[in-house]
C-alpha positions as CSV (number, residue, x, y, z in Angstrom):
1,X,159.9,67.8,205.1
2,X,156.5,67.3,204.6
3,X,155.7,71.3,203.4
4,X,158.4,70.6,201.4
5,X,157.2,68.0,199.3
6,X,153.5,69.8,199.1
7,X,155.4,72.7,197.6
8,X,156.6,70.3,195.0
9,X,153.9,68.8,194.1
10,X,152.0,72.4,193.7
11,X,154.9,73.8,191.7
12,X,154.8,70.7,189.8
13,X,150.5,71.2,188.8
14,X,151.2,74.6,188.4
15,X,153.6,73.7,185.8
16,X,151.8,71.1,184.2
17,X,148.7,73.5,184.0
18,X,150.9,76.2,182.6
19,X,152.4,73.4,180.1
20,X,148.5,72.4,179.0
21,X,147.8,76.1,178.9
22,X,151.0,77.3,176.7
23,X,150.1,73.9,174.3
24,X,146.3,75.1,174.4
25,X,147.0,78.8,173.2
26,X,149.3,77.4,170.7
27,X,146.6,74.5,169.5
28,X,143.9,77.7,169.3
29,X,146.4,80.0,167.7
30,X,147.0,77.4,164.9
31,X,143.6,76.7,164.8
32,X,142.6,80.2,164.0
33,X,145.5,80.5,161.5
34,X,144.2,77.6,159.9
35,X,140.4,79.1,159.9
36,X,142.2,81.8,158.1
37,X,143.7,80.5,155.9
38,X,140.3,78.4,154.8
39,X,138.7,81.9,154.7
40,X,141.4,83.3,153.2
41,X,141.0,80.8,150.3
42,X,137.4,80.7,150.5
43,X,137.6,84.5,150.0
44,X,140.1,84.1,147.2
45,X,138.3,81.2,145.3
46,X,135.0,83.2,145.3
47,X,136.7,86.1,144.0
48,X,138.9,84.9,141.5
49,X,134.7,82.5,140.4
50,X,133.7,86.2,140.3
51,X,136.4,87.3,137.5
52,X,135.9,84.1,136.0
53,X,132.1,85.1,135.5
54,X,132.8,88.3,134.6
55,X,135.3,87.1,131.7
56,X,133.4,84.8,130.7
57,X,130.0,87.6,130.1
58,X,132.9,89.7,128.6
59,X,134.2,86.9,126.1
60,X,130.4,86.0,125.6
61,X,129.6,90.3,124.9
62,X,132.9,90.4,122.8
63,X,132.0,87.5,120.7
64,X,128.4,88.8,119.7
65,X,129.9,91.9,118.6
66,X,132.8,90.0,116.3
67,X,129.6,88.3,115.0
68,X,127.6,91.2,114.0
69,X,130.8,93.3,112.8
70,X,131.6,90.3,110.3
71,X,127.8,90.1,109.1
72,X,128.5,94.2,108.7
73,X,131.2,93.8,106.8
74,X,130.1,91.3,104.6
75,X,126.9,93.3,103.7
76,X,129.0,96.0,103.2
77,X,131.2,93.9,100.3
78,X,128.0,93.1,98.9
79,X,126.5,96.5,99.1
80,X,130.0,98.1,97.6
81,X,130.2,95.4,94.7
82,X,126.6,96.6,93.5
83,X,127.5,100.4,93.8
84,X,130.7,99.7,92.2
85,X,128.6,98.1,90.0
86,X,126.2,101.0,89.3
87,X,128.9,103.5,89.2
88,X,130.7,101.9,86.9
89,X,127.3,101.6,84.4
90,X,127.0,105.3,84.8
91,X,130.3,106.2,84.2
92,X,130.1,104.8,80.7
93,X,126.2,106.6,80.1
94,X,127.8,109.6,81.1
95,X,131.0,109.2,78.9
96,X,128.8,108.0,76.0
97,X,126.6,111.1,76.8
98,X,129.9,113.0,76.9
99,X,131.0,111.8,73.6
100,X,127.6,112.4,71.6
101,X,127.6,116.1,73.1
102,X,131.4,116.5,72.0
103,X,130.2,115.1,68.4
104,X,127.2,117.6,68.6
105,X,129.2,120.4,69.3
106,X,131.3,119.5,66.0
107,X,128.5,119.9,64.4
108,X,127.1,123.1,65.4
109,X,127.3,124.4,61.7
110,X,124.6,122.1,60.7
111,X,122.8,121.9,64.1
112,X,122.0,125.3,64.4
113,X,120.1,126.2,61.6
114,X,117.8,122.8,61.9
115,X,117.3,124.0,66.1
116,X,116.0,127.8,64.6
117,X,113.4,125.5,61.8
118,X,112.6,123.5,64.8
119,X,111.6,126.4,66.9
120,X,109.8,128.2,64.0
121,X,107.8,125.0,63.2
122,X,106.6,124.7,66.7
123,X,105.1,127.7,66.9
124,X,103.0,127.6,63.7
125,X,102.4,124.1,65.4
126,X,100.8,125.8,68.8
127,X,98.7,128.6,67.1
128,X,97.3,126.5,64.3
129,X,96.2,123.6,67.0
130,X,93.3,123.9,68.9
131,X,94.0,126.2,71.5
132,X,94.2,124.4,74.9
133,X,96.7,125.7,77.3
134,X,97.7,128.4,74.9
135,X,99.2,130.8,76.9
136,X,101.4,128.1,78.4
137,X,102.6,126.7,75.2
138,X,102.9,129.9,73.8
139,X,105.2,130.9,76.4
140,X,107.4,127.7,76.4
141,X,107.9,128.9,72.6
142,X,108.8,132.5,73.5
143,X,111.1,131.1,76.1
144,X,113.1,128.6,73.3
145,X,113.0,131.7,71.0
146,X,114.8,134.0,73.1
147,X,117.4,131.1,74.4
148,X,118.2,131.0,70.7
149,X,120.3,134.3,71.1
150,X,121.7,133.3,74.1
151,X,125.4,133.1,73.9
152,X,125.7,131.2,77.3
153,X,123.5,127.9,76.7
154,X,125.5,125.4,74.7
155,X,124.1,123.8,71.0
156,X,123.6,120.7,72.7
157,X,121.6,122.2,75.6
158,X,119.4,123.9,72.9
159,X,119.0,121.5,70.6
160,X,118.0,119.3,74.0
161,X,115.2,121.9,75.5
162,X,113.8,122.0,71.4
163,X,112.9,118.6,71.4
164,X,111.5,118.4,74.9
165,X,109.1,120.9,73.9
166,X,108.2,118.7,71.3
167,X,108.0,116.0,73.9
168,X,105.6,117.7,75.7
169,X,103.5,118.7,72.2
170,X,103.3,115.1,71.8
171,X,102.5,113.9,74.8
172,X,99.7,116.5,74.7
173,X,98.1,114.5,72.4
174,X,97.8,111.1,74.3
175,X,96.3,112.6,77.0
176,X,93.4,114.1,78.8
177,X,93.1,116.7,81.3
178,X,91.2,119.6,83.0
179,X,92.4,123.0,84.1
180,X,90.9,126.6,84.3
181,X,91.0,129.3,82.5
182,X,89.3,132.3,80.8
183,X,86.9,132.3,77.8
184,X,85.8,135.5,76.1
185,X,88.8,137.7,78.2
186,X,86.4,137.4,81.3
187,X,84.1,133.9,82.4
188,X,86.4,131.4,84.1
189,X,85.7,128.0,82.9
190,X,86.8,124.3,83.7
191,X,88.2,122.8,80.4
192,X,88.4,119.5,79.7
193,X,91.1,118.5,76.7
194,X,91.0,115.5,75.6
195,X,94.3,114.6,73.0
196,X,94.1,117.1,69.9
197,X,90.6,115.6,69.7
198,X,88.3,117.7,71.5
199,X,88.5,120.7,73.6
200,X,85.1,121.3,75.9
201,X,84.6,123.1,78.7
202,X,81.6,124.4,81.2
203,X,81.3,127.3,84.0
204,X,82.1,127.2,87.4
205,X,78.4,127.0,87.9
206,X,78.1,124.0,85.4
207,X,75.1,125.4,84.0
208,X,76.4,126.0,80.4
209,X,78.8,123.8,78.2
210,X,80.7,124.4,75.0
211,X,83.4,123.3,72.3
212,X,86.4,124.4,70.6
213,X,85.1,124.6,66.9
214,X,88.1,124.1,64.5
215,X,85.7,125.1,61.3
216,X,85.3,128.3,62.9
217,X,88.4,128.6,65.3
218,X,85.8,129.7,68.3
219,X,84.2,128.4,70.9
220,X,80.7,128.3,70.8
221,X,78.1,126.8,73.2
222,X,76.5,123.4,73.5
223,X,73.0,122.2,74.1
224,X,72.6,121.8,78.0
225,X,72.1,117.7,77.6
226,X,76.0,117.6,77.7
227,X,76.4,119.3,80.7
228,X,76.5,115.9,82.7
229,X,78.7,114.4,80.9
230,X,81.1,117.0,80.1
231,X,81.2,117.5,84.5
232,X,81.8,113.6,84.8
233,X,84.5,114.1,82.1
234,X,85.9,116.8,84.6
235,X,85.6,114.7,87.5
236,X,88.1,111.6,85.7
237,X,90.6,114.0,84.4
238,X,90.8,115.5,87.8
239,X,91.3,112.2,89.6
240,X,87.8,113.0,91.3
241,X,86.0,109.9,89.8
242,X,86.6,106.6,88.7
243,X,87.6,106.0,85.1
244,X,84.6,105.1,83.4
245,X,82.8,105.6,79.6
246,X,81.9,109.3,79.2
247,X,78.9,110.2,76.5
248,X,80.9,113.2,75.3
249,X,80.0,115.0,72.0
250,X,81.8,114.0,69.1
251,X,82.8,117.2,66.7
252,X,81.4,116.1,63.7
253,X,78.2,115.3,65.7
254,X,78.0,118.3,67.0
255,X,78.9,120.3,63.2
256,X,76.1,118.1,62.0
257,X,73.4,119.5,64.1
């Protein structure tokens, strides 16, 4: 009786422990599913921070670039309004151009004959000046002189290279340079022109100086007090030296002596 009731009370602990245990392992296993499920979101919430960041430097990266492709384009309107702008001016030179070369070329009966005087004229012009850069203008002559025959170059394009020429004649004669050359067929000289005015010059060595004289259509030498002044002359038309007043000899001076 007694064994009996001992085996109840055993298989009645053994039950109650086995009831605490099955309740314990189903407290832990919720517990762990609800640790999960924490991590789970914490996981999820961190992630989804992460693609919010990212986004965010995305929208921030996209919105700079919106910015600087409307500043483009509205440079881009300005900078097309002034080339239209431009365009538009040249377009009418050129037409305008267009329209004097058409009325030109209507003309050519007239034109012609006035472009062959011109030419002529010019070179009684060069070989009756004083004879700087002679072969050079001489040559520019010859060159207008043989485009005169040539069935290929348009009135207007003559009638154009003609007075260029006498551009460059006139010019000439505002201005004041140096080059070198040969005197007497075989000394190489510095020359210094200066307008239609005077044309000096001195030797490489700078030892001897001379003038163009008109009254005799020669060169002949000058006294060795101008050398000085005829090599600083050289020096400012040459862009070696500062501009600056030059005692050169005056021709009549000089035809006086």
């Amino acid at each position: 009786m007694l064994v009996s009731q001992i085996s109840k009370v055993s298989i009645t602990k053994s039950l109650v422990i086995f009831a605490l245990m099955v309740t314990s392992m189903a407290s832990f296993a919720q517990l762990q599913t609800a640790v999960q499920v924490v991590t789970n979101s914490n996981n999820a919430a961190e992630s989804s921070q992460k693609n919010i960041d990212r986004l965010n430097d995305q929208t921030e990266e996209l919105l700079v670039q919106y910015r600087t492709v409307i500043s483009e384009i509205e440079s881009l309107t300005v900078y097309n309004q002034q080339l239209e702008s431009v365009v538009n001016d040249q377009n009418s030179q050129i037409q305008s151009m267009n329209d004097q070369m058409t009325e030109l070329e209507s003309t050519n009966r007239a034109v012609v004959p006035m472009v062959i005087e011109m030419v002529d004229m010019l070179r009684k012009i060069v070989e009756s000046d004083i004879p700087f850069r002679i072969n050079e203008r001489l040559k520019r002559v010859e060159t207008l002189e043989n485009m005169l025959n040539a069935s290929n170059v348009t009135t207007s394009e003559k009638y154009r290279k003609v007075t260029e020429a006498y551009q460059i004649e006139l010019d000439y004669g505002r201005s004041v340079s140096t080059y070198q050359a040969d005197i007497d067929g075989d000394v190489k000289v510095n020359f210094l022109q200066i307008g239609r005015t005077a044309l000096l010059y001195q030797t490489l060595d700078e030892k001897h100086s001379g003038w163009y004289n008109p009254a005799t259509n020669g060169f002949e030498q000058l006294d060795d007090r101008y050398n000085s002044s005829i090599k600083e002359g050289i020096r400012i038309a040459a862009k070696q030296a500062a501009p600056n007043l030059v005692g050169l000899p005056i021709l009549f001076d000089v035809a006086g002596e």
